[in-house]
C-alpha positions, 0 to 999 in steps of 0.5 A: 344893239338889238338882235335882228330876227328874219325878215319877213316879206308881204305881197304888197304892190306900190299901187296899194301902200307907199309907206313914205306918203302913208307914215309921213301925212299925219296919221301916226308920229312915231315913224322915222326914216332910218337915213334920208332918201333910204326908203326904210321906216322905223317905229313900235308896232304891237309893242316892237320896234320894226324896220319897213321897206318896200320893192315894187311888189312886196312889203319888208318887216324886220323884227328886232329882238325886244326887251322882253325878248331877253328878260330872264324867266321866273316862273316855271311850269311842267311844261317848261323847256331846260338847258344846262348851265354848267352843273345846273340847269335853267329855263330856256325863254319862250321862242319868238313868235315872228312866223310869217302867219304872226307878222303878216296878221300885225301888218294886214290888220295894221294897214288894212290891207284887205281893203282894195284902195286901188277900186277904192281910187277908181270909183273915187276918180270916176266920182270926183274930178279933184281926186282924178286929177291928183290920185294918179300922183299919190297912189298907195295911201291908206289908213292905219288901223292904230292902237286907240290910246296912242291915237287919242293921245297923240292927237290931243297933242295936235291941238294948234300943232305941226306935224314935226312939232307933235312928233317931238311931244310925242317922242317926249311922252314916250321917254317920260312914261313908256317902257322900253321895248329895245335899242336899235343902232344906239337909239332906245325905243319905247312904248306907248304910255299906258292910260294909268301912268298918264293919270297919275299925280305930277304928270301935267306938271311935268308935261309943261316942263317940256313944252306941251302947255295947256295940252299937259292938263288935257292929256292929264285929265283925260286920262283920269277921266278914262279911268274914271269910266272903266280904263282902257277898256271903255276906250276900245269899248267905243269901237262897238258903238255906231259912229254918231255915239262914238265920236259924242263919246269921245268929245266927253273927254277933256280937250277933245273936240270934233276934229280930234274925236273924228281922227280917231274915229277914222284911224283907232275905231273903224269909221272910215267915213268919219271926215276930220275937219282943220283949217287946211281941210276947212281951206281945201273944201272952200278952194275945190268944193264947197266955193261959198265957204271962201267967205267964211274965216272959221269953221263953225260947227254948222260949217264943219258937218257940212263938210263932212256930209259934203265929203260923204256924199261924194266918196261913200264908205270909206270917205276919210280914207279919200279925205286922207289922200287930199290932205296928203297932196295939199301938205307943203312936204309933199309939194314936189310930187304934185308939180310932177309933170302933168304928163307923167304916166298915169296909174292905171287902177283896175 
């Protein structure tokens, strides 16, 4: 059982993030809620395990204690802190740094909230009927800021996938190759594999052992192929270079195509305009936009910049933040808020 550090609250109002929309619509696929209908999530953020919760007013983050938390210390310098053991005396680990200013930086810089989502839902109403009519049922949703091998690899696991399905692929690749970070309440909870464990020889065949099919040799020989290019380092590179040459970047990597090389451009590298195109995006654009598409039945890539550009036009900047909110209110999971009593109190964005 892992020790339970403070509990550390953020000024957050609803209206700017719904954890139960925002982990659940398919950005990230490690969080889980502790008892159903508990309001509280659970996941690894910056190599910790956390639980999240949330008033009306404020965010809650509990930190549990890591398993680096509790390794002994070898090295020892001058400015190394003593106890006495017995006649002996041992080095005292280095104090946690779970402060307030610490933790609010991880989850400010993890769900962005120096961006005002509810301007970004006004001007996005005012600009789009579609968005006006189902914004005031999904309020609070917004892009996670995720570390880019999670994120790429996690979605080169959504290939032709469901979400619970890639959840599990996900979970596997963590038991398999990750570390592990701490127990909480019987459960271990590891870390992300990093991208020279995921290289080495025998992974894909273990992978397929498990069920990832064709998706084990494109996880795989990606990873080879990042180390081959420089290792992590190329991949957070990628973040400095304008969006056109990031997502022709990432599309030279193995089973990574426009779509998935577009999610992590939107959620890993800081292009919020970059609009991920499927087939429910595809079906969502046809149905509320775009109607001369509803005679198409794939989407070619002509079809899927236009789309996009599409998109663009509409909501600006932060386009694949709104795209996210579309998605998220045409998923089938969240079908019961949408057929909310269509005279429900709207939220009021100011």
């Amino acid at each position: 059982m892992s020790k339970v550090l403070q509990i550390i609250k953020i000024a957050c109002p609803k209206s700017e993030l719904r954890l139960n929309l925002t982990l659940q619509c398919g950005q990230s696929f490690r969080w889980r809620e502790v008892k159903p209908g508990s309001g509280e999530w659970r996941g690894v953020v910056a190599n910790r395990v956390w639980t999240l919760s949330q008033d009306e007013t404020h965010l809650f983050c509990q930190p549990h204690a890591s398993s680096e938390d509790s390794r002994p210390v070898c090295k020892t310098s001058k400015n190394t802190k003593w106890k006495k053991s017995g006649k002996s005396m041992a080095p005292l680990q280095p104090e946690i740094d779970m402060s307030q200013e610490k933790v609010e930086a991880i989850f400010r810089n993890y769900f962005q909230l120096d961006v005002c989502l509810m301007k970004l839902y006004t001007v996005w109403a005012e600009a789009d009927d579609n968005f006006a009519s189902v914004s005031s049922k999904f309020p609070g949703i917004r892009m996670l800021n995720q570390n880019p091998v999670e994120n790429l690899f996690s979605f080169i696991c959504s290939s032709n996938n469901n979400i619970q399905r890639i959840s599990m692929m996900v979970e596997h690749l963590c038991e398999m190759y990750g570390s592990p970070v701490a127990t909480v309440e019987g459960k271990m909870w590891y870390s992300f594999p990093t991208i020279p464990v995921l290289a080495g020889a025998g992974v894909e065949d273990a992978l397929r052992t498990k069920g990832f099919g064709y998706r084990a040799k494109f996880i795989h020989k990606t990873a080879q192929m990042i180390m081959e290019k420089g290792g992590e380092a190329w991949l957070h590179s990628l973040r400095s270079l304008p969006y056109p040459e990031c997502r022709s970047q990432l599309m030279t990597l193995h089973g990574v195509g426009a779509k998935v090389s577009d999610c992590i451009c939107l959620m890993s590298m800081s292009h919020l305009e970059a609009i991920p195109v499927d087939t429910h995006v595809f079906q969502i654009a046809a149905r509320d936009y775009l109607p001369h598409l509803r005679t198409r039945k794939t989407v070619t890539d002509k079809v899927y910049l236009e789309i996009g550009k599409h998109f663009r036009t509409i909501f600006g900047d932060h386009a694949g933040w709104a795209h996210s909110v579309l998605f998220s209110a045409d998923l089938k999971k969240f079908k019961a808020l949408k057929s909310l009593d269509s005279c429900a109190k709207k939220v009021k964005y100011v």
